[in-house]
C-alpha positions as CSV (number, residue, x, y, z in Angstrom):
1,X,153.6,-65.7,-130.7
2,X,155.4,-62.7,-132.2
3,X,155.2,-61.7,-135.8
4,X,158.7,-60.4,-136.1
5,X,161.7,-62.6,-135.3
6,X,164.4,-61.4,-132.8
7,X,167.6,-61.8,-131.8
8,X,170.4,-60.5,-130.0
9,X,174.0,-59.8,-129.9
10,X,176.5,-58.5,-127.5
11,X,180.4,-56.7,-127.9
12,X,182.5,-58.2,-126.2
13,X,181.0,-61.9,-126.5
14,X,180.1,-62.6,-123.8
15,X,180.1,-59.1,-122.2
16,X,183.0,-59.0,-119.6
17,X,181.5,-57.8,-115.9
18,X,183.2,-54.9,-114.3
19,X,185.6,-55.1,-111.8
20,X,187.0,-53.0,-108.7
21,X,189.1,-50.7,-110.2
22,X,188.2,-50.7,-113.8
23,X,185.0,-50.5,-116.1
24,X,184.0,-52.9,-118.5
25,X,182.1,-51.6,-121.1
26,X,179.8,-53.0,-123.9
27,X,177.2,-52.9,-126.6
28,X,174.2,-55.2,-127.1
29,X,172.4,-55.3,-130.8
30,X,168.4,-56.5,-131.4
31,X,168.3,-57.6,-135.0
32,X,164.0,-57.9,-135.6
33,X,162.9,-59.2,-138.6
34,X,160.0,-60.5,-141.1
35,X,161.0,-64.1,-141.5
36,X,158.0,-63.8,-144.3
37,X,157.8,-62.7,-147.8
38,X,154.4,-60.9,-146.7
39,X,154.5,-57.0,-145.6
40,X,153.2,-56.6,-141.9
41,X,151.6,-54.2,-140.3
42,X,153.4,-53.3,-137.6
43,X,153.3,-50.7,-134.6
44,X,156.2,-50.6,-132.2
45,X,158.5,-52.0,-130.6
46,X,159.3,-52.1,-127.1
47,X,162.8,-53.4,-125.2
48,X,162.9,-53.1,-121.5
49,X,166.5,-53.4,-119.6
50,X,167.1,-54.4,-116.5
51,X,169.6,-51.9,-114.4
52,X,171.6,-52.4,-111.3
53,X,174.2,-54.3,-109.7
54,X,172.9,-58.0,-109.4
55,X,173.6,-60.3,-111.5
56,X,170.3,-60.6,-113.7
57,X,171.1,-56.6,-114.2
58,X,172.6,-55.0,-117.4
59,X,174.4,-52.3,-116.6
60,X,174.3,-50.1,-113.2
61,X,173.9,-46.6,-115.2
62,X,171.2,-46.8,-117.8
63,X,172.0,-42.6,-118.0
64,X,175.3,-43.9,-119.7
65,X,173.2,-45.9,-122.8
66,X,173.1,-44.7,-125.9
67,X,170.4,-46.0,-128.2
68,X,169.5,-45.5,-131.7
69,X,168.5,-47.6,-134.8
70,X,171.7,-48.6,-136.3
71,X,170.2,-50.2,-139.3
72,X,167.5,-49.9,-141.3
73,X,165.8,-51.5,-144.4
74,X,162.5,-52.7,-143.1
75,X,160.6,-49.9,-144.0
76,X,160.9,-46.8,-146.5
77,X,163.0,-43.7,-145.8
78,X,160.0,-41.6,-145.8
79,X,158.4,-44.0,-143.0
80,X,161.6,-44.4,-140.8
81,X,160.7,-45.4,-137.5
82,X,160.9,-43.1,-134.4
83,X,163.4,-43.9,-131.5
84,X,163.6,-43.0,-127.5
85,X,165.5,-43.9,-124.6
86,X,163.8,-43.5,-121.3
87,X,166.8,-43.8,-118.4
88,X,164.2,-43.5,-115.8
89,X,162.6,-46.5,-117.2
90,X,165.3,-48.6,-119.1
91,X,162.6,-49.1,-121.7
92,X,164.1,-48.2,-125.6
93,X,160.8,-47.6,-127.5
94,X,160.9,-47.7,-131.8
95,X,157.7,-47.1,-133.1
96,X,155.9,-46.9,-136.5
97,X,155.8,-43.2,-138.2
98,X,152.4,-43.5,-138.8
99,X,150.5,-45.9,-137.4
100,X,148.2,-48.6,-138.4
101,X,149.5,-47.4,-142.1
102,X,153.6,-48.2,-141.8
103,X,154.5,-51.8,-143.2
104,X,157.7,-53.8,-142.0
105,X,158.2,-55.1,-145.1
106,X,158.9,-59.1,-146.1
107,X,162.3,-60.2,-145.4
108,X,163.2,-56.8,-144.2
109,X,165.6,-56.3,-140.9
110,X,165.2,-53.4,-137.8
111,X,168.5,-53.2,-135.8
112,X,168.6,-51.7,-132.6
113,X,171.9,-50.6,-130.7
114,X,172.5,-50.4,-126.7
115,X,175.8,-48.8,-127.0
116,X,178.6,-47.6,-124.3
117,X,177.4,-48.3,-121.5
118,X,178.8,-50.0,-118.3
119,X,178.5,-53.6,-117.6
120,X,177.4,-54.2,-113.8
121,X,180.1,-56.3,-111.9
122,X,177.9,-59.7,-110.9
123,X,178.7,-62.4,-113.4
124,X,174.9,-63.7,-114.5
125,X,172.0,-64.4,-117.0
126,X,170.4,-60.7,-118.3
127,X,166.6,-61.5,-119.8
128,X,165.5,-58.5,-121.7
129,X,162.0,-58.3,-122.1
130,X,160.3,-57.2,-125.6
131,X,156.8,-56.4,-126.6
132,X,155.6,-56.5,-129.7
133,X,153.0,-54.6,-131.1
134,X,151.5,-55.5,-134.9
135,X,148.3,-56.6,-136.4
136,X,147.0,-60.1,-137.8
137,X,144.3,-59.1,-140.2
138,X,142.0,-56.6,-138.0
139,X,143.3,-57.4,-134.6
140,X,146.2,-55.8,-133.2
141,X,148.2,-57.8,-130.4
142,X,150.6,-56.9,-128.2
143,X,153.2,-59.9,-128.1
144,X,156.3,-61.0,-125.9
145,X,158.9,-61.8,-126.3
146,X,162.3,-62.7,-124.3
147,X,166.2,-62.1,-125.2
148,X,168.8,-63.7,-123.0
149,X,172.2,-62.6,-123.1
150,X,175.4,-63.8,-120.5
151,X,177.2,-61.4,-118.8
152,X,181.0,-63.6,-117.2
153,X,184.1,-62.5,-115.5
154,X,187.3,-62.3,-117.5
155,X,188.9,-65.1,-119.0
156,X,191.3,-63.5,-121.0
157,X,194.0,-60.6,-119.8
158,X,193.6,-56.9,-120.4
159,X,194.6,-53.2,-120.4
160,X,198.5,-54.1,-119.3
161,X,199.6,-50.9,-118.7
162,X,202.5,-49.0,-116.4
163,X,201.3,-47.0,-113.4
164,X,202.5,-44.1,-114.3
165,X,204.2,-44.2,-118.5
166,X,206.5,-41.6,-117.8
167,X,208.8,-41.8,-114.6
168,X,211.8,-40.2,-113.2
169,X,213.9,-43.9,-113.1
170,X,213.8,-47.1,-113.5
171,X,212.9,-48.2,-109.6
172,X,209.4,-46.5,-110.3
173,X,208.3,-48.8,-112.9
174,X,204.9,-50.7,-111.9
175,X,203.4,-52.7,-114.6
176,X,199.4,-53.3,-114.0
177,X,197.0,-55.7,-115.5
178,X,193.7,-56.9,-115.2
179,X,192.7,-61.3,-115.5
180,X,192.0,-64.1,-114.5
181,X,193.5,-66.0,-111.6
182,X,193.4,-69.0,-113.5
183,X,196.1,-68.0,-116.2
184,X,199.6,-68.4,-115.2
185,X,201.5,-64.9,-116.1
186,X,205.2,-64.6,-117.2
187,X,206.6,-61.2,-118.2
188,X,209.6,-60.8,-121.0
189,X,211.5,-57.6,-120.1
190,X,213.8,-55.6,-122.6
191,X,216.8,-58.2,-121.7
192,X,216.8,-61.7,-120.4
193,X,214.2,-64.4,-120.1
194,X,210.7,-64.3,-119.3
195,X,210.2,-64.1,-115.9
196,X,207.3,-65.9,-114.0
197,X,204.3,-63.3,-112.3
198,X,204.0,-65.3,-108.7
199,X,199.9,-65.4,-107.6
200,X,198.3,-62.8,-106.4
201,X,197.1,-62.2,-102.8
202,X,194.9,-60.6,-101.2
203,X,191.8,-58.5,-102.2
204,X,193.5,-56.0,-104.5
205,X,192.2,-55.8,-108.0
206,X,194.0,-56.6,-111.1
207,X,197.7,-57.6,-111.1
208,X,200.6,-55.7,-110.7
209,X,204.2,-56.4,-111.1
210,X,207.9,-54.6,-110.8
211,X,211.3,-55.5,-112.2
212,X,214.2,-57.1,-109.2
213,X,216.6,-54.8,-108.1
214,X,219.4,-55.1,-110.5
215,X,217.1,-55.3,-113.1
216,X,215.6,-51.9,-113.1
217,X,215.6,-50.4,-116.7
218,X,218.2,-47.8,-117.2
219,X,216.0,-46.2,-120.3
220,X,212.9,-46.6,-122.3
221,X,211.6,-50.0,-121.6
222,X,208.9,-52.7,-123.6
223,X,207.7,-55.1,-121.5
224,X,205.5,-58.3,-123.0
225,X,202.6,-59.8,-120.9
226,X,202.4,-63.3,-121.7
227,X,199.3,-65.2,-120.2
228,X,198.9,-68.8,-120.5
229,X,196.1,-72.0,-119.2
230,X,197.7,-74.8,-117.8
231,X,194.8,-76.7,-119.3
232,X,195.4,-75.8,-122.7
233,X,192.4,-75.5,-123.7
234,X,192.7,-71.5,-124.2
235,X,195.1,-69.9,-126.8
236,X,197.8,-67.9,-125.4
237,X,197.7,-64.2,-125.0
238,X,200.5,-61.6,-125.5
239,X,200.0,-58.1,-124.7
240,X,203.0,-55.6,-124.5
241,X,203.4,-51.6,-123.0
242,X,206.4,-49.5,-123.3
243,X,207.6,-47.2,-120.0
244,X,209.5,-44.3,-120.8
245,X,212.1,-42.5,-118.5
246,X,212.2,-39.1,-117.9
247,X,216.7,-39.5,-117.1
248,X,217.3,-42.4,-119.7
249,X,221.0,-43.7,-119.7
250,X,222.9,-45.2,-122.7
251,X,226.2,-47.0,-123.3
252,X,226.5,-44.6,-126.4
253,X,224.6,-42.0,-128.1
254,X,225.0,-41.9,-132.3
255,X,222.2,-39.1,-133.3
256,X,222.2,-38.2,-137.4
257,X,220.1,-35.3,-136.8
258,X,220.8,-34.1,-133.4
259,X,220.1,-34.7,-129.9
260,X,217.2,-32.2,-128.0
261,X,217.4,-31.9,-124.7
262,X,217.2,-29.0,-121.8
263,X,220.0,-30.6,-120.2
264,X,222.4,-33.9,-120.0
265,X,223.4,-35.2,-116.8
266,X,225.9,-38.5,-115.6
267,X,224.6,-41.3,-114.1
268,X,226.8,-41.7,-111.5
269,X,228.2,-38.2,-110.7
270,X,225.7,-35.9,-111.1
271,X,227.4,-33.3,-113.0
272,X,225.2,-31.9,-115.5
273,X,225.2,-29.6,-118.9
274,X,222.2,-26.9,-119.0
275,X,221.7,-26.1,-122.9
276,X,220.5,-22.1,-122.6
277,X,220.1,-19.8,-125.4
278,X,223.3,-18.9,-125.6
279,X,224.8,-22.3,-125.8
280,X,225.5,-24.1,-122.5
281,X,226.5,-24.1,-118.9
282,X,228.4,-26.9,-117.1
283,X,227.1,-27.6,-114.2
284,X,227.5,-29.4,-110.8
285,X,225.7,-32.2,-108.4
286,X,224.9,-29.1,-106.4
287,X,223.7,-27.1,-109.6
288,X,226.1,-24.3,-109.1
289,X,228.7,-23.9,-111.7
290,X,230.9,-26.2,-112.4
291,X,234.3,-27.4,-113.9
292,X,235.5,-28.2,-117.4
293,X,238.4,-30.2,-117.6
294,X,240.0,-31.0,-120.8
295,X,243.1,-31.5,-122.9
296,X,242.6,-28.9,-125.3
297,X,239.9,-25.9,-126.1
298,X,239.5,-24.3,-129.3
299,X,237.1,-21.4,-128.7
300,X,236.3,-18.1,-130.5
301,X,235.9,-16.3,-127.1
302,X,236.5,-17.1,-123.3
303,X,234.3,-15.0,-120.7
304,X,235.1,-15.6,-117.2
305,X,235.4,-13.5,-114.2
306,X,238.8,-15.4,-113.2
307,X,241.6,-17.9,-114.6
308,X,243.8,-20.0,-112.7
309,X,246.0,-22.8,-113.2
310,X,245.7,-26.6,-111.8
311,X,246.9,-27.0,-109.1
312,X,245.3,-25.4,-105.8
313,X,249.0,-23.0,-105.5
314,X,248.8,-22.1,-109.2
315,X,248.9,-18.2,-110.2
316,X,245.2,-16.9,-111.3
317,X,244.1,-14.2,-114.0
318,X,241.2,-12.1,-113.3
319,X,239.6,-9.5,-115.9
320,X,238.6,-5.7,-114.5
321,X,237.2,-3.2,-117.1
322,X,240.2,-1.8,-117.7
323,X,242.1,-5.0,-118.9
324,X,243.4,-8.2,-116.5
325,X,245.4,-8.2,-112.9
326,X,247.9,-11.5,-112.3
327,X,247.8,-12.8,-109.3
328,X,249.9,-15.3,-107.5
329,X,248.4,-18.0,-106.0
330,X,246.9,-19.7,-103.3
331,X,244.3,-17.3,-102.7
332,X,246.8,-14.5,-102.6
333,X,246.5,-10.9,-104.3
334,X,249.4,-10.4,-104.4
335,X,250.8,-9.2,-107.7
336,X,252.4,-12.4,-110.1
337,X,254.7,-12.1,-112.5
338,X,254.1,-12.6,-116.3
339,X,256.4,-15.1,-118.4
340,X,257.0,-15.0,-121.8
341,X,258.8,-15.4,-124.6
342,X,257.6,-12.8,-126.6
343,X,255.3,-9.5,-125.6
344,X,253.6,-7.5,-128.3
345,X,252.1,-4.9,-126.8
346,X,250.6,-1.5,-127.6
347,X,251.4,0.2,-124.1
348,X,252.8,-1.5,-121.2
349,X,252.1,0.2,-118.0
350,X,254.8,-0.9,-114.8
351,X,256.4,0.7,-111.9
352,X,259.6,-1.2,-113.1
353,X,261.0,-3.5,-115.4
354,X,263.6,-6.0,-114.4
355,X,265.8,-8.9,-116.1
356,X,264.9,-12.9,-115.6
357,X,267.3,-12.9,-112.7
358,X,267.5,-11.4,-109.4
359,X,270.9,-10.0,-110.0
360,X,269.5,-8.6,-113.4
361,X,269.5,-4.3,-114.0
362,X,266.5,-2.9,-114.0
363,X,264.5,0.1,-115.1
364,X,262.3,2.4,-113.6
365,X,259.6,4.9,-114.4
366,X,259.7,8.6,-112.3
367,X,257.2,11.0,-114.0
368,X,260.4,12.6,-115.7
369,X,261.5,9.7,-118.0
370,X,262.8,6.4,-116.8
371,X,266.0,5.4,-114.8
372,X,268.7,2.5,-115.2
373,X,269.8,1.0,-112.1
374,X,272.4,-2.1,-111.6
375,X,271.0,-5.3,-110.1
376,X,272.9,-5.4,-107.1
377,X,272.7,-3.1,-104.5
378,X,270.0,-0.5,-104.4
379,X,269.4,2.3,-106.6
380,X,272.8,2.5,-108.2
381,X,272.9,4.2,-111.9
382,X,273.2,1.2,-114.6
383,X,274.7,1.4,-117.6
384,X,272.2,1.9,-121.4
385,X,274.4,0.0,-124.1
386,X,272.6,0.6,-127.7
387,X,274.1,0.4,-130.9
388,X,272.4,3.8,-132.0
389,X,270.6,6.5,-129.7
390,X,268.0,9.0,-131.9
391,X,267.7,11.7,-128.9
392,X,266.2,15.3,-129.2
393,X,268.4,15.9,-125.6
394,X,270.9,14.0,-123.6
395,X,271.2,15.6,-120.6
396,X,273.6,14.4,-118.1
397,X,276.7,14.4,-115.6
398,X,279.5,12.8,-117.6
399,X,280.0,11.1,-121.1
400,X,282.1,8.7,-121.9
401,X,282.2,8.3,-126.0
402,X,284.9,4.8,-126.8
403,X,284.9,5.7,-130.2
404,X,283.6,8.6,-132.8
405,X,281.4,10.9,-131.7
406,X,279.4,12.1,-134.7
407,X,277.6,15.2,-134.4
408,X,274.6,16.0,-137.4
409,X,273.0,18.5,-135.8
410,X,275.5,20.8,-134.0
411,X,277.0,20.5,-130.7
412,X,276.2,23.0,-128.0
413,X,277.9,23.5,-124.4
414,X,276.5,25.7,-122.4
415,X,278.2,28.9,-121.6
416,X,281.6,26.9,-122.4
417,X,281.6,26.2,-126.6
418,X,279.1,25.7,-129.7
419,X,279.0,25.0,-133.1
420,X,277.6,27.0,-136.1
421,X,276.5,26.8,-139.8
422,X,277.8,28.5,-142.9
423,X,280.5,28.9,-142.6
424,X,280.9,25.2,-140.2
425,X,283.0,26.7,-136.6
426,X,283.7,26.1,-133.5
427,X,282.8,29.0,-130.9
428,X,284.6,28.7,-127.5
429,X,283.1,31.3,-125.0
430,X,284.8,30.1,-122.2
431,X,288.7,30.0,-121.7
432,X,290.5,27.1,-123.3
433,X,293.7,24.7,-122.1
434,X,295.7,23.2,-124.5
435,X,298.1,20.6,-122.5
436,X,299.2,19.6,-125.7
437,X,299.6,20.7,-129.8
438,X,297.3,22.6,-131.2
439,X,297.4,21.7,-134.8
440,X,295.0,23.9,-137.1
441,X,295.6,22.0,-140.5
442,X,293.6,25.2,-142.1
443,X,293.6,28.7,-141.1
444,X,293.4,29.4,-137.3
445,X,291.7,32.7,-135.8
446,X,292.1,34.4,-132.3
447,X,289.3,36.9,-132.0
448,X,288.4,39.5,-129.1
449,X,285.2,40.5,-128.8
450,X,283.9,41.5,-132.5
451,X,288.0,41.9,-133.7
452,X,290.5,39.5,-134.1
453,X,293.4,39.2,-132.2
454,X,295.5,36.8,-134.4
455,X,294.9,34.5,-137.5
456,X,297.1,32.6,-140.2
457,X,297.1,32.7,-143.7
458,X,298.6,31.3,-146.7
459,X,302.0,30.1,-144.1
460,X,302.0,33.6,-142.4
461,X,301.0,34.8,-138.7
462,X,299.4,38.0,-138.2
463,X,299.1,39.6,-135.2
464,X,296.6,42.3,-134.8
465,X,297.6,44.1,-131.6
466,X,300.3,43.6,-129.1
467,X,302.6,40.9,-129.1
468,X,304.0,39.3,-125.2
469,X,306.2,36.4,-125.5
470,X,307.2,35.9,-121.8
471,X,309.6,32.9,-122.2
472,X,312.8,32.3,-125.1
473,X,311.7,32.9,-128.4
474,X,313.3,31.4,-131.8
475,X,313.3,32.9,-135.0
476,X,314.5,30.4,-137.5
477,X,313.8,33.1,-140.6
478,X,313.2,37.0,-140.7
479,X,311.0,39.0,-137.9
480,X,309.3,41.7,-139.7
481,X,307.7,44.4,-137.9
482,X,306.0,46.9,-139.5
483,X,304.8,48.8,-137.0
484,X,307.0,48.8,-133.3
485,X,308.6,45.9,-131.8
486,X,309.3,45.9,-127.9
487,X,311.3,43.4,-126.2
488,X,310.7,43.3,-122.5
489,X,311.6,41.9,-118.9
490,X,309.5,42.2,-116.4
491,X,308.5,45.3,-115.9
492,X,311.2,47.4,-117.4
493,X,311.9,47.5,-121.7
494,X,315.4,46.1,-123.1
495,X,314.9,47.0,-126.9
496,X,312.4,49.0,-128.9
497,X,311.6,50.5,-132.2
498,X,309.9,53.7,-132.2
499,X,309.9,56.3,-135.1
500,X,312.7,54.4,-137.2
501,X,315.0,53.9,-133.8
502,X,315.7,51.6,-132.1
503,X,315.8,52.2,-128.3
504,X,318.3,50.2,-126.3
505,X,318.0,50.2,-121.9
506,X,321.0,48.5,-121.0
507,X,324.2,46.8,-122.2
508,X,324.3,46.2,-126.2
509,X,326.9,42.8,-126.9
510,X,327.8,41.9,-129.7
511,X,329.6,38.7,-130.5
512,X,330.7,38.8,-134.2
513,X,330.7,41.8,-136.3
514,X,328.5,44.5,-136.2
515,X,328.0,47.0,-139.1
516,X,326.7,50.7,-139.3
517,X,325.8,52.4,-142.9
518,X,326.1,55.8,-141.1
């Protein structure tokens, strides 16, 4: 009979064999004590574990136990027992510090741990044999002493658990579970009632289990295990796991502090929005760029290599370095036209300009300047209607003025007329044709060369040089000549003064009276 009293507990209880597929672990505890108020003298301590796969065995890897003294008040800390683990063996040794001098003391308690270690997978009775080593007065016997401990298959369910927690959508999701056969099994998804887990067949271990089509989450999921006896005569057990989805889908989306994400994509087209680090690309099922459509865009900046309307016909826009081309459309180059109401423009650079209509004028650019043309017909001169011109030059064929011509400057002809300054004249270098008047409201001057030829003045008309009338002439008033006056026909003289005489070639009649002082 031993001195010490022992006995032994396990975690789980009872300990829960292993299965195919999964490993059961567990821990078994030896509490020894001195049911006595009397020291003992005690030695060591000696538990021996069987290991292997039957069902009388503990665990099938004794290299997996960890053993220690987990509690300790039987003897003093100076005399705390020593501890080993032999794997080879199975045999967990505690022995006295010092020998035939250590006490376990009266009422004191020794626990020793068997901790983390597998439990072997037959169902069964474990004995674990102890031997006992302490002295009664001057003998020292060596004592036995058996523990019993019950090693059973599941009773209760366990580690529910998805296949894989993270999966790409919904038809991936695989709930697992270990238990018995003899609970019945319904599972409560996210929406709807609990539906019932039909047996199990076959030789596969554990449980498994997948939502109907239909049914299929469309985002993160919890799913409830919930195991019951038809008997009654165990409790129910709930156990729940959560699958996530790596594409979730939701009716609507209200974030308070933002949504993070490398990209959103639809569920049913697969049109998708990248978020880069600078800001985001739209694109399609393919994963080439995409479309935007919408109503309206307010944007600080547009880059794109092109821009074109709706419809497939629709003019485009496209941007070279040196500004944008318009195209029409339809996949054309060729050059579009521009609409607008109004163009504010720094430069505008054009071969020609043209009105709205076909029948419209229109104006083109030679290297010299720019022409006018009508709109009908084909390069025919147009007409420039302006309320005011500002131009250095006009040169040009013909002028037509309807009204006042006003002249700031000066006026200059060339080789024909010009006008000068200080005093303000007219100089005619050509000849000049008067078909009618002449009317000089101020002086008028005839000059030759640097002399002048004839010029009025205060009411009188001087002639400097020879005077030819060659039709009738009318004196209304006196002729004066002071110097000679020759009247002629053709070629030959009629009358002329020279020297204070007056000449007379031809017949002299005289129709009234006629008077002589000498």
């Amino acid at each position: 009979m031993a001195y010490l009293s022992y006995e032994i507990l396990t975690d789980p209880a009872p300990l829960q064999v292993s299965e195919a597929g999964g490993e059961s672990r567990g821990t078994v505890y030896i509490v020894v004590s001195n049911p006595t108020g009397d020291d003992a003298l005690w030695f060591s301590t000696e538990v021996r574990v069987p290991f292997g796969q039957k069902d009388g065995d503990l665990t099938p890897d004794p290299k997996a136990v960890t053993a220690r003294i987990a509690q300790n008040n039987a003897t003093d800390p100076a005399d705390e027992p020593t501890a080993g683990w032999d794997p080879t063996t199975g045999v967990f040794k505690v022995a006295a510090r010092d020998p035939g001098r250590s006490l376990f003391k009266g009422g004191g308690s020794l626990v020793l741990a068997l901790e983390g270690f597998p439990v072997s997978s037959k169902p069964g009775l474990v004995l674990l044999q102890v031997a006992e080593r302490a002295a009664s007065g001057p003998w020292v016997k060596t004592n036995p002493v058996s523990l019993s401990l019950l090693k059973q298959e599941p009773r209760v369910p366990r580690n529910f658990r998805p296949r894989a927690s993270l999966v790409a959508a919904g038809t991936d999701v695989l709930l697992q579970w270990d238990g018995p056969d003899s609970l019945t099994y319904q599972i409560q998804g996210p929406d709807g009632p609990p539906e019932l887990v039909p047996p199990r067949t076959g030789t596969a271990p554990g449980w498994q289990w997948s939502p109907k089509p239909g049914q299929e989450p469309k985002r993160d999921a919890t799913y409830t295990l919930i195991a019951t006896s038809g008997t009654n005569q165990q409790p129910g057990y709930i156990l729940t796991t959560t699958v996530h989805l790596r594409r979730p889908e939701f009716e609507s989306v209200t974030a308070t502090d933002g949504v993070h994400a490398p990209w959103v994509e639809g569920t049913t087209d697969r049109g998708r929005v990248v978020l880069t680090a600078h800001g985001a690309q739209v694109r399609d099922d393919a994963n080439a760029l995409g479309t935007v459509s919408a109503a309206t865009a307010d944007v600080e900046t547009v880059t794109a290599a092109s821009v074109r309307g709706r419809d497939s016909g629709a003019g485009w826009i496209e941007f070279p370095p040196a500004g944008l081309n318009v195209f029409q459309g339809a996949g054309s180059r060729a050059w579009g036209t521009v609409a607008a109401d109004k163009a504010d423009l720094n430069g505008v650079n054009t071969k020609w300009v043209q009105g709205r209509s076909t029948s419209d004028g229109w104006i083109e650019f030679p290297p010299a300047g720019l022409n006018v043309y009508q709109g009908t017909g084909s390069h025919q001169w147009g007409t420039v209607a302006a309320d005011k011109a500002d131009l250095n030059d006009v040169i040009t064929h013909r002028a037509q003025v309807k009204e006042r011509l006003t002249l700031h400057g000066g006026l200059t002809v060339d080789n024909v007329l010009e006008t000068l300054d200080g005093p303000p004249r007219l100089v005619v270098h050509a000849e000049s044709e008067f078909e009618q008047k002449v009317n000089a409201n101020g002086d008028l001057s005839v000059r030759n060369g640097g002399g002048w030829v004839l010029h009025t003045n205060e009411g009188k008309i001087s002639v400097n040089g020879d005077l030819r009338v060659g039709g009738e002439s009318m004196f209304v008033g006196k002729v004066n000549a002071n110097g000679h006056l020759s009247v002629r026909t053709g070629d030959a003289w009629i009358v002329h003064t020279n020297d204070g005489q007056v000449s007379i070639n031809g017949d002299l009649r005289v129709h009234g009276a006629f008077r002589a002082d000498s």
